[in-house]
C-alpha positions as CSV (number, residue, x, y, z in Angstrom):
1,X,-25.6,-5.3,70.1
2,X,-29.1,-6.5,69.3
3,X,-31.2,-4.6,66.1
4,X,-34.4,-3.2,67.0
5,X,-37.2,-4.1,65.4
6,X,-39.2,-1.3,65.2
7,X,-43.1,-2.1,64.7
8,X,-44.9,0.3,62.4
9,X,-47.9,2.6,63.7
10,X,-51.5,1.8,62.1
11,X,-54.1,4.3,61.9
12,X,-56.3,1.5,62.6
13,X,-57.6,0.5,66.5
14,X,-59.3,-1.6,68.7
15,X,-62.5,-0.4,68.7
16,X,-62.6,1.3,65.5
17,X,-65.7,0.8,62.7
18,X,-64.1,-0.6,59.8
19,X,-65.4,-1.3,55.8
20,X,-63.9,-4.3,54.1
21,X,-62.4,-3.0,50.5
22,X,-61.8,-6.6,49.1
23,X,-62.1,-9.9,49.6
24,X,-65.2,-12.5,50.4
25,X,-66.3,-9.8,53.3
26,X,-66.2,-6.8,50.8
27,X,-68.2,-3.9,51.9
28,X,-69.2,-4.9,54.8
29,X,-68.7,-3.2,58.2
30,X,-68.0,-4.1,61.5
31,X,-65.8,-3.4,64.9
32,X,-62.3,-4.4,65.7
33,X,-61.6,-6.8,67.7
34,X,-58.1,-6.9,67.9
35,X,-55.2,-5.7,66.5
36,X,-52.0,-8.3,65.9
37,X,-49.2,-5.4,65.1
38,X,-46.2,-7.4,64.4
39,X,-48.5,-9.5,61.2
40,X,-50.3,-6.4,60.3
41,X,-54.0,-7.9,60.8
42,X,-57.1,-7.5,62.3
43,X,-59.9,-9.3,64.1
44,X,-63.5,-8.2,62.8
45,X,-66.5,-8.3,64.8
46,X,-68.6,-10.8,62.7
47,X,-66.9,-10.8,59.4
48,X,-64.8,-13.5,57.9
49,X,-66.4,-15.9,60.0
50,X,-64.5,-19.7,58.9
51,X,-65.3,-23.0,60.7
52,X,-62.7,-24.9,62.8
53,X,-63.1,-28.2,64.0
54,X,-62.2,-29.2,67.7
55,X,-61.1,-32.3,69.3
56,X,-63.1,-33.6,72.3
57,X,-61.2,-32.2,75.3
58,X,-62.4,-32.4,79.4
59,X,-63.9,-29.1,79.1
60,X,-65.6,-29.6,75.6
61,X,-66.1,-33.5,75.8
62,X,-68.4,-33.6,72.7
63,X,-65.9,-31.2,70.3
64,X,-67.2,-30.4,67.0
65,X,-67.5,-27.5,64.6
66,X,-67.4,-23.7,65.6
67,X,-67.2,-20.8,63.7
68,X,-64.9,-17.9,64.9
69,X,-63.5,-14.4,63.2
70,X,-60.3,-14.9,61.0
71,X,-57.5,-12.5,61.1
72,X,-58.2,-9.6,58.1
73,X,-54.9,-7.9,56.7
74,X,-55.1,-4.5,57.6
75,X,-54.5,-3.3,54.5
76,X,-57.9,-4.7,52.9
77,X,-59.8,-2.5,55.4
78,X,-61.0,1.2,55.7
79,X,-61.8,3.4,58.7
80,X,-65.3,4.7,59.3
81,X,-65.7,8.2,60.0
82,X,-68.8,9.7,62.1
83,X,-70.9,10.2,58.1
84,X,-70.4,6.5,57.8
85,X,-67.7,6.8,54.8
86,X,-64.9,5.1,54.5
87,X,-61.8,7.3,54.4
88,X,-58.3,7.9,54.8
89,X,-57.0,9.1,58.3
90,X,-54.8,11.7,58.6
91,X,-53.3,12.8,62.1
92,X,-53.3,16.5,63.0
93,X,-52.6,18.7,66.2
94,X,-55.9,19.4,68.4
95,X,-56.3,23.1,70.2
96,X,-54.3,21.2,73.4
97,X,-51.3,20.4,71.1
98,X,-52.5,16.8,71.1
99,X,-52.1,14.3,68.3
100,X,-55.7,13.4,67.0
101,X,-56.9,10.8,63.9
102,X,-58.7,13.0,61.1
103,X,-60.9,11.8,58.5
104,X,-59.0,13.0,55.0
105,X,-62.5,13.1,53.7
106,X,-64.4,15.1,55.5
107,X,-61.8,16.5,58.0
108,X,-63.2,15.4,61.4
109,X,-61.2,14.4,64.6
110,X,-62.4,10.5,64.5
111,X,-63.5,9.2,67.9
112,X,-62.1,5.9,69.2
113,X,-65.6,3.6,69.2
């Protein structure tokens, strides 16, 4: 019999404003892209931005240098809550006994986008 791996849950989604805590991109903002759940990181609209250089193919037949969005760990990033602070999220019962995202700091239900 085969172990489960179970895949931990993120406060963090697709969609979601984020603020960089540390790194190059600190303190700067910007909206997920993607989440990769298994390596715990995230794709940033617009934020660690690195070059990568591509090989002439039929449907690129000149290659050269792009720049795309680099994977973030999700761990060096913070939600936004609707005051534009970073903060914490919490998850609490709504009214219809539905599981909603809370901002610790200022105790708002957080809106997906």
């Amino acid at each position: 019999m085969e172990k489960k791996v179970k895949t931990p849950k993120y406060k963090i989604r697709r969609g979601d404003t984020v603020k960089v805590i540390t790194g190059s991109a600190k303190n700067k903002t910007g909206v997920v892209k993607s989440v990769d759940l298994e390596k715990a990181k995230i794709v940033v609209e617009g934020l660690n931005m690195v070059t990568k250089h591509t090989k002439p193919t039929a449907s690129n037949p000149n290659g050269g240098i792009s720049k795309i969005e680099a994977p973030i760990h999700i761990s060096n990033v913070m939600l936004v809550d609707g005051k534009g602070n970073a903060t914490r999220v919490g998850r609490k019962e709504d009214k219809d006994g539905k599981l909603v995202r809370i901002s610790k700091k200022s105790g708002e239900v957080i809106k997906n986008g």
